[in-house]
FITORDO-406016 format. One record per residue (C-alpha): residue number from 1; residue in three letters; y, z, x. Coordinates in pm, whole numbers, plus 50000, padded with zeros to 5 digits. Layout:
# residues N
<rec domar="NUM" base="ALA" py="Y" pz="Z" px="X"/>
...
//
This chain:
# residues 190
<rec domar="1" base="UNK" py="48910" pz="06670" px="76504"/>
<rec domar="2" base="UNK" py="49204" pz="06531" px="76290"/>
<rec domar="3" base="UNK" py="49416" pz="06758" px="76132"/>
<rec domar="4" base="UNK" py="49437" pz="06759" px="75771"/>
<rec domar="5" base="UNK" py="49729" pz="06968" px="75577"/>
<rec domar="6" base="UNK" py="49653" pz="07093" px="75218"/>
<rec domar="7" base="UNK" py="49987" pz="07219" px="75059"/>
<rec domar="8" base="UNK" py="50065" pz="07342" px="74653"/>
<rec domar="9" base="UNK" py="50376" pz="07172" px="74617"/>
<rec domar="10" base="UNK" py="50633" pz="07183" px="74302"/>
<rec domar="11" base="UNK" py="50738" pz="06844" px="74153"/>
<rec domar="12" base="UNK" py="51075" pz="06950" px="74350"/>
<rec domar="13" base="UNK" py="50907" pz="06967" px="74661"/>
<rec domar="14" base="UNK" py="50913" pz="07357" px="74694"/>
<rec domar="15" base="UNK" py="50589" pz="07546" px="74848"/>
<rec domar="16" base="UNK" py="50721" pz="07854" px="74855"/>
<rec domar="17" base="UNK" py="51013" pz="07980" px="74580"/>
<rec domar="18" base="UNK" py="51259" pz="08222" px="74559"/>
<rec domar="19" base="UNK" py="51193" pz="08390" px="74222"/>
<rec domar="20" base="UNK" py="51121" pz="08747" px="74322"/>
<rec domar="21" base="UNK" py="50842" pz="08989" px="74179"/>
<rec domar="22" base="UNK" py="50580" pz="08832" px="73985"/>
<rec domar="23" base="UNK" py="50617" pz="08457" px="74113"/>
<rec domar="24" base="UNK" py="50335" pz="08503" px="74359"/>
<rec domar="25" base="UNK" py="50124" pz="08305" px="74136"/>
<rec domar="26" base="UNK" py="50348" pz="08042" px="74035"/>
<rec domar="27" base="UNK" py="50019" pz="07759" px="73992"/>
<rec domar="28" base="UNK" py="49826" pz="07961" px="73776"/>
<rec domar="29" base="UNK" py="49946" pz="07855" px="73454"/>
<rec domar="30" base="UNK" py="49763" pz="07517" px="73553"/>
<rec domar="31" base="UNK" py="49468" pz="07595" px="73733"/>
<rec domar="32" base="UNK" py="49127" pz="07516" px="73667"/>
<rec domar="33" base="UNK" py="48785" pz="07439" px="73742"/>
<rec domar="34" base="UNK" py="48892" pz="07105" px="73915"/>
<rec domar="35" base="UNK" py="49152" pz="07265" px="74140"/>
<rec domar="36" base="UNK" py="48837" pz="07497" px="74252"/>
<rec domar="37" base="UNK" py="48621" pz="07208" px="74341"/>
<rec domar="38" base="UNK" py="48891" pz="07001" px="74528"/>
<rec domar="39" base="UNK" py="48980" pz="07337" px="74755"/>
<rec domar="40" base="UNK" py="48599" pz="07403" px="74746"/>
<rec domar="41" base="UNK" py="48514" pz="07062" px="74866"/>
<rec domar="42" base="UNK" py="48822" pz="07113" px="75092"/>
<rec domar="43" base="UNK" py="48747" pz="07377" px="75255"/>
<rec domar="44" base="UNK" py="48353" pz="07336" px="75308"/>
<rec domar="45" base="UNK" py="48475" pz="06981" px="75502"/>
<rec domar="46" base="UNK" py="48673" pz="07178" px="75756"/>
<rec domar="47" base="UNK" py="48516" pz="07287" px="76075"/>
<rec domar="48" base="UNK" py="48857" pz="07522" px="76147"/>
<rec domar="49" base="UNK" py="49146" pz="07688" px="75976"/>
<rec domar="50" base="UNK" py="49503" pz="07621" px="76184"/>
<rec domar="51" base="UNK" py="49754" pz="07839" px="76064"/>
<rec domar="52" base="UNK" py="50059" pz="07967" px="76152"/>
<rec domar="53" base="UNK" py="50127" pz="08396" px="76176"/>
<rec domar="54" base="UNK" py="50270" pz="08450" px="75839"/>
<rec domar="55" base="UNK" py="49981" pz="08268" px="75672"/>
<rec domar="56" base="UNK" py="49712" pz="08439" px="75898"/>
<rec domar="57" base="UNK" py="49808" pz="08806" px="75813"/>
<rec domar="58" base="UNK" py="49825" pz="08706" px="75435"/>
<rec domar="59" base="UNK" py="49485" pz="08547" px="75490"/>
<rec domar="60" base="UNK" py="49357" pz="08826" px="75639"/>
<rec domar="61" base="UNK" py="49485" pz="09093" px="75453"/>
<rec domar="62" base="UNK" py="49276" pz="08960" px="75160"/>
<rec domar="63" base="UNK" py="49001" pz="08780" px="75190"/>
<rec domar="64" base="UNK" py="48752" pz="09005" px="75401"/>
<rec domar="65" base="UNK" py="48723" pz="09194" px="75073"/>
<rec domar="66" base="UNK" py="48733" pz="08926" px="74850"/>
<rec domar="67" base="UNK" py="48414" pz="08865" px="74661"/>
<rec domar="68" base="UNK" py="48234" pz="08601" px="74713"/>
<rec domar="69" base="UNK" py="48204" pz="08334" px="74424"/>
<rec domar="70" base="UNK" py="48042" pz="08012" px="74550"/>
<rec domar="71" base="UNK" py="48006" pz="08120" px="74887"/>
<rec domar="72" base="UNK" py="48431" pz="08040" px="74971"/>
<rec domar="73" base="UNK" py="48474" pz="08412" px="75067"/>
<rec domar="74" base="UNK" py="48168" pz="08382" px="75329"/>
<rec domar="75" base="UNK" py="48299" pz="08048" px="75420"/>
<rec domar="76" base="UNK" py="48652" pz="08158" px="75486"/>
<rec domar="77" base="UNK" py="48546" pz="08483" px="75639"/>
<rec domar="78" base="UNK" py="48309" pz="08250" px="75864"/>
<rec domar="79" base="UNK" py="48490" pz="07987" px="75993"/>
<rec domar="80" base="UNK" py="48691" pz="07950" px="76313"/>
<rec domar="81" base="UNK" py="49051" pz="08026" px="76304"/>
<rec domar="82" base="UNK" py="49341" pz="07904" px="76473"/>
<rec domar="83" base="UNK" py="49636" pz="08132" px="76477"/>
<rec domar="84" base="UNK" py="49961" pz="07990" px="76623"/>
<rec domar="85" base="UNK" py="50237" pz="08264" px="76694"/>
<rec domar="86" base="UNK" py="50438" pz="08384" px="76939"/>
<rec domar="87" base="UNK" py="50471" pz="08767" px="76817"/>
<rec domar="88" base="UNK" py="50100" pz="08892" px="76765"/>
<rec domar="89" base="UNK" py="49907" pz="08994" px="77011"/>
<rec domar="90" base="UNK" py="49579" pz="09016" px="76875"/>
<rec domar="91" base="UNK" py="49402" pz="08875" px="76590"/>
<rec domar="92" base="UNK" py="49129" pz="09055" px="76450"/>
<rec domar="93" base="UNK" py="48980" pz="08873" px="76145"/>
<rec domar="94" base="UNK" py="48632" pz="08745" px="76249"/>
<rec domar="95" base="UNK" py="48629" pz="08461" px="76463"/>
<rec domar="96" base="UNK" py="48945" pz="08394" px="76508"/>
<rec domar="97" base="UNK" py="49174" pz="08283" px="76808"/>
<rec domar="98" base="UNK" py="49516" pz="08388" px="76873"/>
<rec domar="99" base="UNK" py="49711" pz="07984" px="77014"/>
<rec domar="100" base="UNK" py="50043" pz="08086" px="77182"/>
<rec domar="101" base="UNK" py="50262" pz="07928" px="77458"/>
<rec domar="102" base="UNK" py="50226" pz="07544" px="77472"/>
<rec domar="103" base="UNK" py="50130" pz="07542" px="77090"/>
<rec domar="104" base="UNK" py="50162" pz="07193" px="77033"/>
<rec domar="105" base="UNK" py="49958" pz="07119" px="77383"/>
<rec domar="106" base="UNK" py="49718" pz="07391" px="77273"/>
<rec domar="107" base="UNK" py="49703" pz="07175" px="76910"/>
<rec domar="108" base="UNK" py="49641" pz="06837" px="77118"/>
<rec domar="109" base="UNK" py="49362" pz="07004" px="77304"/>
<rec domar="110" base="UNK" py="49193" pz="07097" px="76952"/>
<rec domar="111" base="UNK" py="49238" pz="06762" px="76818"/>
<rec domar="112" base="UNK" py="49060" pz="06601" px="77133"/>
<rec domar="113" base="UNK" py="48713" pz="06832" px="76989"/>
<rec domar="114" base="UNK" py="48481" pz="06663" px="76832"/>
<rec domar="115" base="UNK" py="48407" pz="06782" px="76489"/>
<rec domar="116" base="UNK" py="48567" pz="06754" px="76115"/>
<rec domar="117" base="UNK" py="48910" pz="06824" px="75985"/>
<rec domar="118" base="UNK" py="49109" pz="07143" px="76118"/>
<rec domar="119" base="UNK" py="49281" pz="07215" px="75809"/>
<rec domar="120" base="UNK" py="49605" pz="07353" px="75784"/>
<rec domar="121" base="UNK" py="49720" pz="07524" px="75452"/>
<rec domar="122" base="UNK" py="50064" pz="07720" px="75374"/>
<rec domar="123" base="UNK" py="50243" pz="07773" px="75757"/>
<rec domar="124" base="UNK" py="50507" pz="07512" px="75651"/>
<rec domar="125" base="UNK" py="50731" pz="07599" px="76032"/>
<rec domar="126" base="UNK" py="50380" pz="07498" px="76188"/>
<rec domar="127" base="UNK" py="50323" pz="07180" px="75973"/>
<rec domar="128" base="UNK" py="50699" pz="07092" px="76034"/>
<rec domar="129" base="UNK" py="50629" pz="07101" px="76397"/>
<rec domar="130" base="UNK" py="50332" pz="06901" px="76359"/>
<rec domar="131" base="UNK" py="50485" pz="06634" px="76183"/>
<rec domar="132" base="UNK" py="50772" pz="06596" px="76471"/>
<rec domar="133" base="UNK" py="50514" pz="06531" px="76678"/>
<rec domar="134" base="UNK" py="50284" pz="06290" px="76512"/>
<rec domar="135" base="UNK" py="50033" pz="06554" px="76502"/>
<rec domar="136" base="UNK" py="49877" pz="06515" px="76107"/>
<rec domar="137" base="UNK" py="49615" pz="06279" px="76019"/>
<rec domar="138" base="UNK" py="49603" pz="06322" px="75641"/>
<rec domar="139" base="UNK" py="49866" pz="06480" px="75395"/>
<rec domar="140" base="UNK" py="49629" pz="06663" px="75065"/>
<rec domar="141" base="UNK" py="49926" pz="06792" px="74835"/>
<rec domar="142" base="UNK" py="49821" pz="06954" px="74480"/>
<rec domar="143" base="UNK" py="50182" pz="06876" px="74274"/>
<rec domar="144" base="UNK" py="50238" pz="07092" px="73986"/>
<rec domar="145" base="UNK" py="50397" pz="06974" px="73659"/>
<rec domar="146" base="UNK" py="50698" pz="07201" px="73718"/>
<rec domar="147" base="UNK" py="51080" pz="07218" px="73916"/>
<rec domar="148" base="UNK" py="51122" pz="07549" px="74076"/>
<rec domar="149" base="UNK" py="51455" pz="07457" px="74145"/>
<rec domar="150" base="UNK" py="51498" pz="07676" px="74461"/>
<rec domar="151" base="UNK" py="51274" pz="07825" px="74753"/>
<rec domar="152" base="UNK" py="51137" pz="07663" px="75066"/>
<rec domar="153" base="UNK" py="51038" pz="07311" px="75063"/>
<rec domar="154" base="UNK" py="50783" pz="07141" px="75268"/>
<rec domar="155" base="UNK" py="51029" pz="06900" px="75446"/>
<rec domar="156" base="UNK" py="51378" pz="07034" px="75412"/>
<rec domar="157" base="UNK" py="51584" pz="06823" px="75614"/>
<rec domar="158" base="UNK" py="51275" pz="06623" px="75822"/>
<rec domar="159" base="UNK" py="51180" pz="06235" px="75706"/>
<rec domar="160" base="UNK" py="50807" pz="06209" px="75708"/>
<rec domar="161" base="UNK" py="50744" pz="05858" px="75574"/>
<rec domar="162" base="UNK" py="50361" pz="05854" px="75405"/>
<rec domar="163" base="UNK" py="50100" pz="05620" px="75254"/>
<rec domar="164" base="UNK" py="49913" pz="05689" px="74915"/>
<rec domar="165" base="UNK" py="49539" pz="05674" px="75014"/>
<rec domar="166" base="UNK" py="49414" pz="05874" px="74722"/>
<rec domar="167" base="UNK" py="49516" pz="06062" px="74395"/>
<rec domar="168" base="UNK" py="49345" pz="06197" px="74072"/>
<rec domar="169" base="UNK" py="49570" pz="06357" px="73761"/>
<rec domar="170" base="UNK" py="49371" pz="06692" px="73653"/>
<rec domar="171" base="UNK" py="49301" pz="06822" px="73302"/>
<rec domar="172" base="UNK" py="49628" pz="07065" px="73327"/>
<rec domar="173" base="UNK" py="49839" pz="06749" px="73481"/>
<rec domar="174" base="UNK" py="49809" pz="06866" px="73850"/>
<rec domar="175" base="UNK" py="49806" pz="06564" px="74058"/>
<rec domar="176" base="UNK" py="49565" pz="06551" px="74402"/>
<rec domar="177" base="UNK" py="49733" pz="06343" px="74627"/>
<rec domar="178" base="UNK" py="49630" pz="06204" px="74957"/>
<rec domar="179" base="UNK" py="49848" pz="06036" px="75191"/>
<rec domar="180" base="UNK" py="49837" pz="05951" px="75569"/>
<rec domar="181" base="UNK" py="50138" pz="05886" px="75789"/>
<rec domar="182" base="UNK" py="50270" pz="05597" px="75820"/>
<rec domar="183" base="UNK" py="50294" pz="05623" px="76182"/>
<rec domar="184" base="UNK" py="49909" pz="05675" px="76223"/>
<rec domar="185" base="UNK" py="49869" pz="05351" px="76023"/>
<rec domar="186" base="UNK" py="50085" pz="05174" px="76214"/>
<rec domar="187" base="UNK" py="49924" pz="05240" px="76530"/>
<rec domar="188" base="UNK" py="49547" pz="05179" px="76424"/>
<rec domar="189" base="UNK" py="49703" pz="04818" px="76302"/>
<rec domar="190" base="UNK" py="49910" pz="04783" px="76675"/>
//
């Protein structure tokens, strides 16, 4: 399986800002039928969610009642999950599996699997970790025409150096970007 990350990211960099009550939804302003379609498409390539706690219980706390347009809430109810924390203790969304101890062995062991992408959204601690260990195949950000100014950014302090492989500019002037790490380029070419 390679591992794929999908993040929303601000022109700034930020995934998750610091605005208070009301900024939950800072992308809809430019959302649209396209955005759908790329997550759609996405998500229906994935054979597995990997996601770290704080994700997971968001996840979960929504989308088992969600309704289903376009089959995405079966799909997400349906497919396998991959929980990485350290604090639960049980995970009880269907079909998924709580990773814990050696996460990043536990990770290597799911990447050996056959099958398509496990796809990791949000859980920007877990992708960090990922990336310090050479982990990601394939970077999918959705960059929205706006600078939050503050709030958590993907890569704070880490250097991930990164390839354009693909991008598209949407109706609303979101951009789908695609990029692989360099390292993983580097060593198909070695």
């Amino acid at each position: 399986m390679r591992i794929v990350v999908s993040e929303f990211l601000s022109q700034d960099g930020v995934i998750d800002p610091e605005c208070g009550d009301g900024c939950d939804r800072w992308t809809a302003r430019w959302h649209n039928r396209e955005i759908d379609e790329h997550k759609t498409d996405e998500l229906f390539a994935a054979d597995a969610l990997l996601v770290g706690r704080v994700t997971y219980q968001a996840l979960a706390a929504v989308w088992p009642s969600m309704p289903d347009e376009d089959s995405f809430a079966t799909r997400m109810n349906g497919i396998a999950k991959f929980v990485v924390s350290s604090t639960l203790k049980t995970v009880e969304w269907n079909n998924s599996h709580l990773l814990s101890g050696g996460v990043i062995d536990a990770v290597t062991a799911l990447k050996r699997r056959p099958g398509g992408d496990l796809l990791v959204g949000g859980s920007a601690t877990l992708v960090r970790a990922l990336a310090r260990h050479g982990l990601v195949d394939l970077y999918r950000f959705t960059v929205y025409p706006v600078v939050l100014g503050s709030g958590e950014r993907l890569f704070d302090s880490q250097r991930v150096d990164l390839s354009l492989v693909g991008h598209r500019s949407t109706s609303t002037g979101v951009l789908l970007t695609t990029y692989q790490p360099v390292s993983a380029i580097e060593e198909r070419v070695a």
